[in-house]
DRENMAR-995809 format. One record per residue (C-alpha): x, y, z; residue in one letter. Coordinates in steps of 0.5 Angstrom, whole numbers, plus 500, padded with zeros to 3 digits. Each point is the difference from the previous one (the first is absolute). Layout:
BEGIN
XYZA;...
end
This chain:
BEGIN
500500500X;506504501X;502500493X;494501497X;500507505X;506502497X;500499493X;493504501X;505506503X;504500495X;495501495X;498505503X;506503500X;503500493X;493504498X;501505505X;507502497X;498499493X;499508497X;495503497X;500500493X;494502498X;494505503X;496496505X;494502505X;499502506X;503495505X;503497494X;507497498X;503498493X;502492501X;503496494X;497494501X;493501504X;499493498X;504497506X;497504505X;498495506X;496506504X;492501498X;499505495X;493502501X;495500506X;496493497X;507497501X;500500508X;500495504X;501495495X;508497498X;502503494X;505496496X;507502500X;503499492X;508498499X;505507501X;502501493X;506497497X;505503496X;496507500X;494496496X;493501503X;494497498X;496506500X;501508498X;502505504X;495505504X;498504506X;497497507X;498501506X;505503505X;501495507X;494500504X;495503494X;496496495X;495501495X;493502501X;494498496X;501506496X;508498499X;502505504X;506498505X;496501507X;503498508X;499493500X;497501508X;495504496X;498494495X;494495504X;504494504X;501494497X;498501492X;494503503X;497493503X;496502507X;500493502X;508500499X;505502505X;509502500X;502492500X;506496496X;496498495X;499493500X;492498503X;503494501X;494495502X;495506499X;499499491X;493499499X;503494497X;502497507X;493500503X;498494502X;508497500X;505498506X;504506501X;507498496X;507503502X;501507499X;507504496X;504504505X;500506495X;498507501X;499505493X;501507502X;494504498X;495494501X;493499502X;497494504X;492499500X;497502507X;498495505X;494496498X;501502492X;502496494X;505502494X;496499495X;505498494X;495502494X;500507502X;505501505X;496503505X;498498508X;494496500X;495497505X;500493499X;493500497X;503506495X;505496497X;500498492X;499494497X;506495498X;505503505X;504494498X;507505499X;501499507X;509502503X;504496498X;503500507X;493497502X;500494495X;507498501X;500500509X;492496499X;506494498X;503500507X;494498504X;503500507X;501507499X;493502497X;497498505X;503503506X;499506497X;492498500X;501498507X;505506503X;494505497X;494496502X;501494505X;505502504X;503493499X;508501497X;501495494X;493499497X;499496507X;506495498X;503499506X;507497497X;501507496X;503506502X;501507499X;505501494X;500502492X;496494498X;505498495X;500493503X;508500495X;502492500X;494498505X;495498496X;499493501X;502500493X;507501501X;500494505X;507497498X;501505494X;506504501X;499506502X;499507495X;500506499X;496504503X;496507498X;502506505X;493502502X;496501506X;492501500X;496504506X;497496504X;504494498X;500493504X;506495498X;500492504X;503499505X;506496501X;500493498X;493501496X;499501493X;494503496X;496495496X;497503494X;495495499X;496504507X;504506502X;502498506X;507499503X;500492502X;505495503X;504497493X;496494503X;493503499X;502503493X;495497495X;502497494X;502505494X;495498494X;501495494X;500502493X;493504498X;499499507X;498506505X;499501506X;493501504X;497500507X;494496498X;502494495X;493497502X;496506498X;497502493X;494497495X;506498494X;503493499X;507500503X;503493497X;498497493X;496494503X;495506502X;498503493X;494497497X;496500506X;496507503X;503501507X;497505506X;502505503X;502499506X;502504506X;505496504X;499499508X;508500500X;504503495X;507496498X;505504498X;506498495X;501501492X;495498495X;500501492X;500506497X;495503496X;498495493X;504495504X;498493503X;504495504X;501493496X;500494503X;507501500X;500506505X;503505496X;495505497X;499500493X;496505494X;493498502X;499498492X;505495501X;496497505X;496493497X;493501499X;494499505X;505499505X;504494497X;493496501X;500495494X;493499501X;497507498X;501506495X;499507499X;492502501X;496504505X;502497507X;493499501X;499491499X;493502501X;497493502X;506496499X;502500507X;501494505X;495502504X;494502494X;502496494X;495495503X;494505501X;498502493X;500506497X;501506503X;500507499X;507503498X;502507502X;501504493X;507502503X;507499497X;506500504X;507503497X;505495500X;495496501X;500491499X;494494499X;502493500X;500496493X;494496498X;499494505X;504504506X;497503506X;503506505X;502497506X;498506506X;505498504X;507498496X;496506495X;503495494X;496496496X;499493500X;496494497X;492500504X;503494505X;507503502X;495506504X;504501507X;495499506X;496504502X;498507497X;500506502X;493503497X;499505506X;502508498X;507502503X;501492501X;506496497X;503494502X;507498504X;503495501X;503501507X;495506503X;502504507X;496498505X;504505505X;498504500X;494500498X;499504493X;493503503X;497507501X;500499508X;507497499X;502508500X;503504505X;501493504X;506496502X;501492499X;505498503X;502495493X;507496498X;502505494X;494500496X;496493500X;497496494X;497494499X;503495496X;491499497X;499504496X;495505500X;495506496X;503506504X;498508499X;506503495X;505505501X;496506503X;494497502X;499497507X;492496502X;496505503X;494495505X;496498494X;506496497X;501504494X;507503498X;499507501X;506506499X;504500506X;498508501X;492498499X;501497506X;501506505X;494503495X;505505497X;496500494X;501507499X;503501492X;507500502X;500498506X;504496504X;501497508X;505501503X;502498507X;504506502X;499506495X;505505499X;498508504X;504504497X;500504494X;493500500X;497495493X;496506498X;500502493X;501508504X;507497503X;503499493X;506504499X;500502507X;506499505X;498498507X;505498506X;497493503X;503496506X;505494499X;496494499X;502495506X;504494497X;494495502X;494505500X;496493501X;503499506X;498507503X;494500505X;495505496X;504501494X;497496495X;492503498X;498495495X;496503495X;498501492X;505503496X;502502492X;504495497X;507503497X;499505496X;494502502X;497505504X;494503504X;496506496X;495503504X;494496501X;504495502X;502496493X;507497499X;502502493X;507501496X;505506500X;498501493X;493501502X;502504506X;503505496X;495501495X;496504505X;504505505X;496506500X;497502507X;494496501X;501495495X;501492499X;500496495X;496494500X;495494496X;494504502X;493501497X;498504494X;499507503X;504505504X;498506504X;502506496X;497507502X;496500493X;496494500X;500499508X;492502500X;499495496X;505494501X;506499503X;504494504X;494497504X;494502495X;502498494X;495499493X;506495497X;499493504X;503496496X;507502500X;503497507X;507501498X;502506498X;508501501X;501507500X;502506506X;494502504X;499505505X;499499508X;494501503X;496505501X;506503494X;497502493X;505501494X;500508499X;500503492X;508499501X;499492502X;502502507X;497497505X;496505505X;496500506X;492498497X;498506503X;505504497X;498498493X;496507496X;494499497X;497502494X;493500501X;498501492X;504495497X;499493500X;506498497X;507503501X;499503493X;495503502X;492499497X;496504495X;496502507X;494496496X;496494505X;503494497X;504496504X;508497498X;499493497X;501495506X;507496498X;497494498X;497505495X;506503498X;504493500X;494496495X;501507495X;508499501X;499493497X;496502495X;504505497X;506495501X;495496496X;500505494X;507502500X;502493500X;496498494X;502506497X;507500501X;500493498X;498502492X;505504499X;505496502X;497495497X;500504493X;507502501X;502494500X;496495495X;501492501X;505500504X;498497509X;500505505X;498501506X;500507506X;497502506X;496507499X;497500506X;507500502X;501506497X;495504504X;504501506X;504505498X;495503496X;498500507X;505503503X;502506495X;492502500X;501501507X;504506499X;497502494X;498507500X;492501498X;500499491X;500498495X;506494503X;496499505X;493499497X;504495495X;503496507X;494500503X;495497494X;505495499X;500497508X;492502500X;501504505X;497507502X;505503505X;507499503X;497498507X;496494497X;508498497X;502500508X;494496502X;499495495X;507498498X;502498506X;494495502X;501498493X;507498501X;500497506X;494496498X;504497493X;506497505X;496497505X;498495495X;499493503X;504494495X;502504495X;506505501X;499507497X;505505502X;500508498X;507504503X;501506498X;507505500X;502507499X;507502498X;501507501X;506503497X;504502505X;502507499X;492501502X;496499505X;492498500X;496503504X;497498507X;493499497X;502496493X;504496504X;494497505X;494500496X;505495496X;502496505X;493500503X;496501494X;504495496X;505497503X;505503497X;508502504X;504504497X;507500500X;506505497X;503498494X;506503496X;497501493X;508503498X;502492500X;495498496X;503493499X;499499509X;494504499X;497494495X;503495505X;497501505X;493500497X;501494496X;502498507X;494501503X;495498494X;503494500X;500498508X;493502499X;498495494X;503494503X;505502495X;495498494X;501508497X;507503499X;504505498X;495504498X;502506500X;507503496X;506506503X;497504494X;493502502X;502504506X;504507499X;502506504X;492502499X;498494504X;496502506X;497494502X;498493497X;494496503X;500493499X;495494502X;499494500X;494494500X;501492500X;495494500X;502492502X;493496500X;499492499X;494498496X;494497504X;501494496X;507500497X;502497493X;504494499X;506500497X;500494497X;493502496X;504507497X;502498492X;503503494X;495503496X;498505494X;498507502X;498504495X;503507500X;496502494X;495496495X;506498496X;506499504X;501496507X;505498505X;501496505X;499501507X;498496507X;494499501X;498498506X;493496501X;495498506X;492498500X;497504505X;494505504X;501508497X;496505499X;500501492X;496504496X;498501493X;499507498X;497502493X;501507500X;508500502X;500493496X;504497504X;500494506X;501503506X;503495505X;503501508X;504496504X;501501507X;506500505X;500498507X;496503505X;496503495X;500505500X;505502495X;499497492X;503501493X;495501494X;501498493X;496503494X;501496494X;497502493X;496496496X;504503495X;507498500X;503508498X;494503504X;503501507X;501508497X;493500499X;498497507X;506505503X;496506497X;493498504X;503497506X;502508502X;494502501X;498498508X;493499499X;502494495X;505498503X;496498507X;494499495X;505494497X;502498508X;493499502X;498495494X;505495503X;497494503X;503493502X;501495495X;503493498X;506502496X;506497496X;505506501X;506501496X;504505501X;508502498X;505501506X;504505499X;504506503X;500507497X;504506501X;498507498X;503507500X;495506499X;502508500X;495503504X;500506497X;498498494X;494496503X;498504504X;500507496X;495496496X;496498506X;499508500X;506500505X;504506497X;501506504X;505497506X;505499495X;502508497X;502504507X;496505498X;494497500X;501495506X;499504506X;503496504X;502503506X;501499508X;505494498X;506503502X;503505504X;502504495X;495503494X;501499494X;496498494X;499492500X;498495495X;500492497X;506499496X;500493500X;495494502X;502493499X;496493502X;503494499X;496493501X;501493500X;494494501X;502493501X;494495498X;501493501X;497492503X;501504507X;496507500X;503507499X;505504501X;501507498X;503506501X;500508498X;504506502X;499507498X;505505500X;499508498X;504504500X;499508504X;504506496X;501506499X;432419520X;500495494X;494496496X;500493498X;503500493X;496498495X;501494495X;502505494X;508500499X;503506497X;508500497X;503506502X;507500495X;503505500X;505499493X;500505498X;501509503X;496501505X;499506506X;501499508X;499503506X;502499507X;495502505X;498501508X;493499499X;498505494X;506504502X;506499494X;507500503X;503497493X;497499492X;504498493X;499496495X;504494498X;502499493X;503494500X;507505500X;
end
């Protein structure tokens, strides 16, 4: 540190003697090269370290001469040189105090982490966040917790590297918190936490050089111990555990986790356990499995369904072919198939038990048929795997087994006092959602959402606290990870932090919120919208009602406003605002409209050829831009394409809507939904909440000026969010330095088939892609009940199938005509025969023939929907988009892309759209008739939620 002083004196010198060879200011002085200046130059400069450049060599610099201020001064806003004791201290950050520059453990990036080691450094004319702030490494500021950007991932290097030398990081958290010295490892001592040649690593090792650095609030071990990195702990060379093999690491819990781990496990569906005891030791890395040889291998070179010759690749099901049904007859079969799962081989049966499969007469006895239930051969009778065993001592020979076997409860499951295996946790009526017994759970810090961030100085837990008299209060508690909101909810870190305004806590309630606009007609306990029960979004607490900034208040502090029945206010007639149910049926109609519309012009512009898209999708960011559309023309095209009158019919209705979508029961529908903002900017309070509570959607900085990271980071997301069915959709070149904001979202479906087809009746045949030209396709067949119908005026066959749980069903109209798909198209836009269509389904006796398939689509967004009467969001001058971000300027669409991606086969359907825009500047008895429904030729699809159209296309035979 000495020598860094003196080279900055030196510096300082050289310029003071230097002549003035030009003019210069008022405390100004002429210097050669201002370039290697190590002092801040301007008040903004202060308090942050500035870096010194090399003095010159050989006179050359890499700079041009000119004036500077004179020591002690520094240039105002204005540029002109100023007392620096007269600029705002620390750069102008009131949350900053005169310190050395460092923040070490106090970067928003270091919330939540161990204290690490800190560097003994102090830069001259540095500043350090005031206590209970954080340094926010996007913008350079102190920070609340709850104040710090997204994606602080540039945490200091000294940070980083001392999180590697776990003895120290913890001493500091236990000096600073617990009082305990060392992280509570009573075999360390104070000291630089290097630990040099006391790994136990270096066991026998000559010892080697080692790096002169000492880190604040160090610990070392002491004499004759050594720190195993596998546990951080200093430990006897005895007690060090074994270093891992080849592709091996390290884990506290080998016996955790829901993925095989030897190869003799893939093919068969595994639980997912919690371990009463968890072991410690080396497992295989990730895409790796232990071989019957001990080593760990690529999982792809592992043999096939666990090395059992007796099965082969399938659904892991072997519905009716296990050794305790293959004797009753036919069963009924989940319509459900495992990934990596196996069945047995014609003629085999799944042994539940030794979980391979064997001839009928090899079955092991007995079978296991009660839930939770498997079977082992040397069962521990002591102690007693039973809820009352809980919290009991048996004095027992090590753990005692039986040598007859026996059905016993799995792992994690222990029998309550009916005899059934129940999960351990059940059995102390911790049935909470997250939730989980404990007999001694921790006080301190408090496991609230509100102690996140917080530091706390909690007492030292005894070493034995079980053994302490009064010490241990059993109780429910949130399992790791989790923490309690404030209406007593155990819910992730992530969902705590989605709502950290005062009086606000997220939670998976119902459908409406107290809000001082509408709390006269509904809030929290008088809602109209009763059949939403899982509504996951910020709430406010009670006897609080949200404000018109989204801030929760005091309900008796909320203004009314008693000529108006809406928070845009009414016309002052008599009528009363539409009731919910009344504006979602309008949503669903429109989306109806839209969709049938939006599929015609996709369909003329892409003639004979497949597509598929997901319109509805489309109207969330409509629905989000219309929000903050100022009244005209743009609004009233946003507001006739989403059917709706005003913008707090949006507010009402998309957030029931879409919480309904995702509570689905036996199909997966998911919608997420992200903004990317461009860094330099910042969305304003109102955007950013209407967006996370409207829609969903979390915002998230981004550097449009990298715009090869900036694609990255957004295909990253995109792909997540699709189960990887959709990439790389968006490219560098559509962002430039005009780029404020992109919003992107996303809707994927999975469902089986009610009844599902069967493979081996799927044969290659004909498909007819005009009246003279064929291909070949798989065509997939089965004999069944479905709602079918033959429409004279669309001149078509119209034919459902169902997905399981019924509720959801894919469509197809097929043309009598094999080129009239266009026609069908056109006709299909209107509503009114769409639905007309839908009623003349009735249940019949049908042999259906349909191509299995998958398709994938990219649409311009602003092509379609300028052709839906959607123009004016895409000129800046005629958007008037406003309230989005801080700052006022003019905003428009620049661009908007969907990309989508079906896929249809024996199983069922998945699919998946995303958008992004850009921002710039009961059944009947089936009669005796039996239809042929062959789809051999183009035809037109829809997937529905009942009559709301989530995806469409066609199916050309490409």
């Amino acid at each position: 540190m000495f020598k860094m002083f003196f080279l900055i004196a030196i510096a300082a010198n050289v310029f003071l003697l230097v002549s003035t060879t030009e003019t210069c200011g008022e405390n100004e002085v002429y210097v050669d090269c201002p370039d290697t200046v190590c002092e801040p130059q301007k008040c903004s400069e202060l308090g942050f370290p500035v870096p010194c450049l090399a003095i010159p060599v050989n006179g050359t610099c890499p700079g041009d001469p000119g004036c500077i201020c004179e020591t002690g001064y520094v240039r105002n806003e204005c540029g002109i040189c100023i007392p620096s004791k007269d600029c705002p201290s620390c750069g102008g950050d009131e949350n900053a105090t005169a310190g050395c520059g460092v923040n070490c453990n106090k970067h928003c990036s270091d919330i939540g982490k161990e204290p690490g080691g800190c560097i003994q450094v102090c830069y001259p004319n540095a500043c350090d966040c005031k206590d209970g702030y954080y340094l926010d490494d996007n913008t350079g500021k102190c920070v609340l917790p709850n104040q710090c950007t997204k994606s602080n991932h540039n945490s200091q290097e000294t940070s980083s590297s001392s999180n590697s030398t776990s003895t120290s990081s913890s001493s500091a958290s236990s000096n600073n918190n617990n009082g305990i010295s060392c992280g509570g490892d009573e075999n360390a001592k104070p000291g630089c936490g290097v630990n040099c040649n006391r790994h136990c690593k270096d066991i026998g090792k000559k010892p080697g050089a080692c790096i002169l650095v000492c880190y604040e609030n160090g610990c070392d071990c002491k004499p004759g111990y050594y720190l195993d990195d596998n546990t951080g702990k200093c430990v006897l060379p005895s007690q060090c555990t074994l270093p891992c093999g080849v592709n091996e690491v390290y884990s506290n819990c080998t016996n955790a986790g829901c993925e095989p781990k030897t190869c003799a496990e893939t093919g068969i569906p595994l639980p997912c356990d919690q371990p009463d005891e968890c072991l410690k030791g080396c497992i295989c890395k990730s895409n790796y499995l232990r071989a019957d040889n001990g080593t760990c291998i690529p999982r792809d070179q592992c043999p096939a369904c666990g090395g059992d010759p007796n099965a082969q690749p399938g659904c892991g099901v072997n519905c009716g072919r296990l050794c305790s049904n293959y004797n009753d007859g036919p069963v009924p079969c989940p319509l459900i198939c495992n990934i990596n799962g196996c069945d047995c081989r014609e003629g085999y049966v799944f042994d539940e038990n030794l979980k391979k499969c064997v001839l009928p007469e090899d079955c092991s006895k007995p079978i296991c048929t009660g839930p939770n239930e498997v079977y082992d051969d040397h069962p521990i009778i002591c102690p007693p795997q039973t809820c009352d065993s809980i919290g009991k001592s048996y004095s027992c020979p090590s753990r005692l087994t039986s040598s007859k076997g026996a059905c016993v409860c799995r792992k994690g499951y222990l029998r309550n006092e009916d005899g059934k295996c129940i999960p351990k946790e059940d059995c102390h009526k911790c049935l909470g959602q997250n939730e989980v017994y404990d007999p001694c759970p921790p006080i301190c810090p408090p496991q609230t959402c509100d102690a996140i961030g917080k530091s706390y100085s909690c007492p030292s837990i005894p070493t034995n606290p079980t053994e302490v008299p009064g010490y241990c209060k059993p109780a429910c508690r949130c399992k790791p990870g989790y923490y309690r909101n404030l209406i007593d909810q155990c819910i992730s870190k992530k969902d705590c932090l989605k709502c950290t305004g005062p009086h606000e806590y997220f939670s998976c309630g119902g459908a409406c919120d107290n809000v001082c606009a509408t709390i006269k007609k509904q809030n929290q306990t008088h809602c109209p919208i009763i059949n939403i029960t899982c509504n996951r979004k910020c709430y406010c607490e009670a006897d609080y009602a949200r404000n018109v900034n989204g801030t929760c208040i005091p309900i008796d502090e909320c203004e009314y406003d008693c000529t108006s029945t809406s928070i845009e206010g009414s016309t002052g007639g008599d009528d009363e605002e539409d009731d919910d149910e009344e504006v979602q049926n309008r949503l669903i109609q429109g989306n109806t409209d839209f969709t049938g519309n939006f599929l015609y012009e996709v369909i003329k512009k892409n003639p004979l050829t497949s597509v598929v898209m997901s319109p509805f999708s489309v109207l969330i960011p409509l629905a989000q831009l219309a929000l903050y559309t100022e009244p005209g023309n743009s609004y009233d095209q946003l507001l006739n394409t989403l059917n709706l009158k005003s913008k707090d019919e949006i507010r009402r209705v998309f957030p029931a809507l879409i919480s309904s979508l995702k509570s689905q029961e036996e199909a997966i529908l998911d919608l997420a939904a992200k903004i990317y903002v461009n860094k330099q900017y910042q969305l304003t309070d109102n955007f950013e909440n209407d967006s996370r509570d409207v829609f969903g959607a979390e915002a998230e900085n981004i550097d449009f000026s990298k715009p090869e990271q900036a694609a990255d980071t957004i295909n990253a997301w995109i792909e997540k969010e699709t189960r990887e069915l959709i990439k790389n959709v968006v490219s560098a070149d559509m962002f430039s330095a005009y780029t404020r904001l992109v919003l992107t979202n996303v809707i994927y479906f999975l469902g089986n088939w009610q009844k599902q087809f069967n493979p081996n009746d799927t044969k290659t045949e004909d498909f007819h892609i005009s009246n003279t030209d064929t291909v070949q396709v798989p065509l997939m067949y089965q004999k069944g009940v479905f709602r079918y119908a033959e429409s004279k005026d669309l001149n078509c066959k119209i034919l459902e199938i169902t997905y399981k749980g019924g509720n959801f069903s894919y469509i197809a109209f097929l043309p009598n005509d094999v080129d009239g798909y266009n026609i069908v198209a056109e006709k299909i836009r209107d509503p009114d025969v769409f639905n007309t269509a839908l009623d003349l389904l009735k249940y019949e006796t049908c042999y259906l023939y349909i191509p299995r398939h998958e398709i994938t689509t990219g649409i311009d967004l602003v092509d379609i929907l300028q052709k839906v009467n959607v123009t004016d969001i895409f000129d800046t001058k005629k958007a008037d988009l406003s309230g989005i971000l801080t700052n006022n300027e003019e905003l428009g669409v620049s661009a908007a892309i969907q990309r989508a991606n079906i896929k249809f086969d024996e199983t069922g359907t998945e699919a998946a759209a995303v958008n992004v825009i850009i921002v710039g500047t009961t059944s009947a008895s089936p009669p005796e008739t039996v239809y042929t429904f062959r789809a051999d030729h183009p035809f037109i699809f829809y997937l529905l939620l009942e009559r709301n159209p989530l995806f469409c296309g066609v199916y050309a035979g490409n």
